[in-house]
C-alpha positions as CSV (number, residue, x, y, z in Angstrom):
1,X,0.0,0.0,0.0
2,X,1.6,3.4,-0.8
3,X,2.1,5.7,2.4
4,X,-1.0,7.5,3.4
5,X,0.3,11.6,2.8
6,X,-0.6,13.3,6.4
7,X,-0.1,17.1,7.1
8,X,-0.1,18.2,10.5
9,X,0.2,21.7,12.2
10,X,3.6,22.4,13.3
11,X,2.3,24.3,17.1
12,X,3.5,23.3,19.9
13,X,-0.1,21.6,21.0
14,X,0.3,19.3,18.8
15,X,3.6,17.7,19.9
16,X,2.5,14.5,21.4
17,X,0.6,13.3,18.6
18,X,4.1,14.0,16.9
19,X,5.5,12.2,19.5
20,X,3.3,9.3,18.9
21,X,3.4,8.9,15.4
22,X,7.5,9.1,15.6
23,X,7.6,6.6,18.7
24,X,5.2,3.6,16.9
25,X,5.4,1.8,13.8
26,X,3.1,3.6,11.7
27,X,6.0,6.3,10.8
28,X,6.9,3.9,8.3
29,X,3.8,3.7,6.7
30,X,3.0,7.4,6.5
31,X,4.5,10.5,4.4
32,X,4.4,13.6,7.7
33,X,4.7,17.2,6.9
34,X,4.5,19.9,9.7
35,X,3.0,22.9,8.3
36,X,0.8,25.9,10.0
37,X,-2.6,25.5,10.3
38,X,-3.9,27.3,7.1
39,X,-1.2,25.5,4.9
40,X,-2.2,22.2,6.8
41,X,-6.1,23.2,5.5
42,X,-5.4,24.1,1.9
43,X,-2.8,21.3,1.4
44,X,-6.1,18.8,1.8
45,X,-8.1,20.8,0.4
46,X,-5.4,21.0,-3.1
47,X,-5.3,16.5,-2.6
48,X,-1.4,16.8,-2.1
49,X,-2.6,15.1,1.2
50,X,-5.1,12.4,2.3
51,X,-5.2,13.3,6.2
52,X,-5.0,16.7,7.8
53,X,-4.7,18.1,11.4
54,X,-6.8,20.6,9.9
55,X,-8.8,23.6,11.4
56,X,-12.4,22.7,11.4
57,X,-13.6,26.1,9.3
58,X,-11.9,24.2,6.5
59,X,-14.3,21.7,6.1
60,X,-16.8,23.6,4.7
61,X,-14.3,24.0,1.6
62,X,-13.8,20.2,1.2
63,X,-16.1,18.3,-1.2
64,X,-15.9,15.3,0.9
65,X,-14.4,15.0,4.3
66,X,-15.1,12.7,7.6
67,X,-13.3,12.3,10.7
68,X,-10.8,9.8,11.5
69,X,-9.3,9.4,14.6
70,X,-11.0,9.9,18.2
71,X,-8.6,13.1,19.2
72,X,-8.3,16.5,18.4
73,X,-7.2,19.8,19.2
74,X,-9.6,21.1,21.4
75,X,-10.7,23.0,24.8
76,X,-13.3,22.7,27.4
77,X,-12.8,26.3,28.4
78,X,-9.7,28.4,28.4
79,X,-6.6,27.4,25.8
80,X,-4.3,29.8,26.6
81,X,-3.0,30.0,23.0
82,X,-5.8,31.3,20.8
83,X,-6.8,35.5,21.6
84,X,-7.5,38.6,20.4
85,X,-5.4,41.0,22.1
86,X,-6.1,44.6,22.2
87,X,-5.4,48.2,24.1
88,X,-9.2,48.8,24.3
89,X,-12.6,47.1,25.9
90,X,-13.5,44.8,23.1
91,X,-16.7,47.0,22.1
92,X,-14.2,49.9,21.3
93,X,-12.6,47.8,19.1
94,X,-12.8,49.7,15.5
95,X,-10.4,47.4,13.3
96,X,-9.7,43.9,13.8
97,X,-6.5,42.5,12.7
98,X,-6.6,38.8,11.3
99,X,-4.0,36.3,12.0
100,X,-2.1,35.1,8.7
101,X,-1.7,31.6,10.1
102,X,-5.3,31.0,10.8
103,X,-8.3,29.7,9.7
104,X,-11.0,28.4,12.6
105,X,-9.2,31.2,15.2
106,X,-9.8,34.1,12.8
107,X,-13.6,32.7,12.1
108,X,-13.8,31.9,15.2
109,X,-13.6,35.7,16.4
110,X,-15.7,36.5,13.3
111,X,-18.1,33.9,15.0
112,X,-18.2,35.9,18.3
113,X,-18.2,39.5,17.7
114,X,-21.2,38.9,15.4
115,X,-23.5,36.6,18.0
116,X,-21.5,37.4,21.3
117,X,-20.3,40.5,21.6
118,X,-22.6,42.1,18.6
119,X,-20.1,44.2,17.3
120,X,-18.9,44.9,13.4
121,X,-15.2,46.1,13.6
122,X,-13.8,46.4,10.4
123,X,-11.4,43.1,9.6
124,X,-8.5,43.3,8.1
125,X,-6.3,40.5,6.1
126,X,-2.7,40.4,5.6
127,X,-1.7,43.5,7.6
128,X,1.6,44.2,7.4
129,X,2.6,44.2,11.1
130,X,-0.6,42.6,12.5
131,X,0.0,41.9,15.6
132,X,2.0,44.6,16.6
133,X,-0.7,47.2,16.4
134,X,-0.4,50.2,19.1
135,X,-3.1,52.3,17.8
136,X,-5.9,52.0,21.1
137,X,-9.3,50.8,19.0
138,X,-7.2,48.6,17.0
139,X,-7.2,44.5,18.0
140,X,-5.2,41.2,16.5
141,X,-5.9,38.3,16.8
142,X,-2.8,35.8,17.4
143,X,-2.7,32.1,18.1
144,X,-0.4,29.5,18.5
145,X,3.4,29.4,20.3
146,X,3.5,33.2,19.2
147,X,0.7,33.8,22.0
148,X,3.3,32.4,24.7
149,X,3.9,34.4,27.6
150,X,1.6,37.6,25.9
151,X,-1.3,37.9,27.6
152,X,-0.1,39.9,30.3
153,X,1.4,42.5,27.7
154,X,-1.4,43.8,26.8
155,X,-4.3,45.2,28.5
156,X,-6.8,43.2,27.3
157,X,-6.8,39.7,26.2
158,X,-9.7,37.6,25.5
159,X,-9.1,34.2,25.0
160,X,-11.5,32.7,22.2
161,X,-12.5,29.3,24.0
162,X,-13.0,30.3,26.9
163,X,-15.7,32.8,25.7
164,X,-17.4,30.4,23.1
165,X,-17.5,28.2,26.3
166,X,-19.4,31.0,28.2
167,X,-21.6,31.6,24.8
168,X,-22.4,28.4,23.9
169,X,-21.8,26.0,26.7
170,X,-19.9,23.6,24.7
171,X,-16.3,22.9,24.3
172,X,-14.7,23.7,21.2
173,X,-12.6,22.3,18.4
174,X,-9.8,24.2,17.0
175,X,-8.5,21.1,14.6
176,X,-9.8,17.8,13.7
177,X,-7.9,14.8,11.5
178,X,-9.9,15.0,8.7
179,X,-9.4,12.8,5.7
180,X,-10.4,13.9,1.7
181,X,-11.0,9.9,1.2
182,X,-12.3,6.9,2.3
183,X,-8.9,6.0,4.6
184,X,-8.9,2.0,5.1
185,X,-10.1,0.9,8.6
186,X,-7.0,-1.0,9.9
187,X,-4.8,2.6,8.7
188,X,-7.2,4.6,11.0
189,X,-7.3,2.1,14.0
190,X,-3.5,2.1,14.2
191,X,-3.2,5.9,13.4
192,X,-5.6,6.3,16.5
193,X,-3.5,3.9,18.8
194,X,-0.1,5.7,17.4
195,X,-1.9,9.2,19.0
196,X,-3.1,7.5,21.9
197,X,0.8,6.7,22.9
198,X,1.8,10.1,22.3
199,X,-1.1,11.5,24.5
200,X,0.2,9.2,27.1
201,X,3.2,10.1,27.1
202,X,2.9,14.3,27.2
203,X,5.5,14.2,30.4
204,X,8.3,13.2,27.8
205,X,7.6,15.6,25.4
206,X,7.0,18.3,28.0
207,X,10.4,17.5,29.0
208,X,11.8,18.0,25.7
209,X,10.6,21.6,25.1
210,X,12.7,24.8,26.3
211,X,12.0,26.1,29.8
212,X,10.1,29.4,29.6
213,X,9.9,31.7,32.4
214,X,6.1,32.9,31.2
215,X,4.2,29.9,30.0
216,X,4.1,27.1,31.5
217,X,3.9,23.9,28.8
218,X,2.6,21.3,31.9
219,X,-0.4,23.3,32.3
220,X,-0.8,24.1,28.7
221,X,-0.4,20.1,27.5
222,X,-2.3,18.7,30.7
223,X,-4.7,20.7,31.2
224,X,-5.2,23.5,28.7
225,X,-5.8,21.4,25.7
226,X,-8.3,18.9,25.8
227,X,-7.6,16.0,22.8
228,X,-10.2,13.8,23.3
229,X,-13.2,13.8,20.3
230,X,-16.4,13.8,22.8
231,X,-19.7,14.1,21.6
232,X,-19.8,17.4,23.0
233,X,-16.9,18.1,21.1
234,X,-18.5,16.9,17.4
235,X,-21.7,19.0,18.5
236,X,-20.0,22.4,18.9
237,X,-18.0,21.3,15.9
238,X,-20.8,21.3,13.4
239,X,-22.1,24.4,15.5
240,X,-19.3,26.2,14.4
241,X,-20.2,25.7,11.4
242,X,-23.4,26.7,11.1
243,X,-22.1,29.8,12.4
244,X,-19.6,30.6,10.0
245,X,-21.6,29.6,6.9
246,X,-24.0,32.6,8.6
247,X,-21.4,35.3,8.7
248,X,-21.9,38.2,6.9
């Protein structure tokens, strides 16, 4: 069989599935890239691969997708890793800056300053220095290992799952493993059980990342992030959904 093509997003959150597919045998029967999360989307979306640790707003751009494997990036309340930071109270927010890297994160705050906060800041794409904005009614959002250690720089920070928890009452799902194809049974049973060891084993890859004085990775892989693929989780999944096909 030729090796199932797999992308997967390079963040630090997603290191012990790394860590599991490296430390079982199905690393010999797969072709891994580590890419960020909107190159990971648009690489399954283009067919160049059959599995994706993809953000779940991509979906709605694939012509056929399903789930395959029981974990996920996810959180049942505050990430620490996916904000909008800004100098001003969110409602004086004039011009919201989106992250390049980002697909679900910048929908996501789409999401909630339409139904949550009811606010229409103007969004802008591609901005040059986006996330280094010091004019006060202007807001980023930023997600990922670049959010380390910055929520304490800026006056205001609102992390994203913690307030869809407090709008919706459901977790959320930031990135699924999504497949483009029917993906043979025995593949995804093994691929589950290859993440599976790598979620059991967080405390050796905690131990290989760098010591940082303002984040702290046990929380952050422990308890932060929550991988499993609950029901809850698949409900608020295709609830995001419906909300971003509504945006606008």
């Amino acid at each position: 069989m030729d090796k199932i093509k797999i992308s997967a997003v390079s963040y630090t959150n997603t290191q012990p599935f790394i860590y599991g597919l490296h430390h079982t045998n199905i690393i010999n029967k797969i072709d891994l890239s580590l890419d960020i999360p909107a190159d990971c989307a648009q690489k399954l979306i283009d067919n160049t691969v059959d599995i994706g640790l993809i953000p779940v707003a991509a979906v709605i751009n694939l012509p056929y997708w399903e789930i395959v494997s029981d974990y996920c990036i996810g959180a049942d309340g505050p990430v620490n890793s996916v904000f909008i930071f800004s100098n001003c109270e969110i409602h004086q927010v004039k011009t919201l800056q989106l992250d390049p890297e980002s697909r679900s994160s910048n929908n996501l705050a789409r999401v909630l300053l339409k139904n949550y906060w009811q606010i229409k800041p103007d969004m802008v794409v591609n901005a040059p220095d986006y996330s280094l904005s010091t004019d006060l009614n202007t807001a980023f959002v930023q997600i990922g290992d670049r959010t380390f250690g910055k929520k304490d720089k800026y006056k205001y920070a609102y992390d994203l799952a913690e307030i869809w928890k407090i709008f919706t009452g459901l977790p959320f799902v930031f990135a699924a493993w999504i497949a483009n194809k029917s993906i043979p049974q025995q593949f995804m049973d093994e691929f589950n059980q290859s993440l599976k060891v790598g979620l059991d084993n967080r405390d050796n890859v905690i131990a290989e990342l760098p010591a940082l004085n303002d984040f702290d990775f046990n929380d952050y892989l422990m308890h932060k992030l929550d991988f499993s693929l609950t029901e809850n989780k698949i409900k608020a999944l295709h609830l995001f959904i419906d909300y971003i096909k509504k945006l606008n």
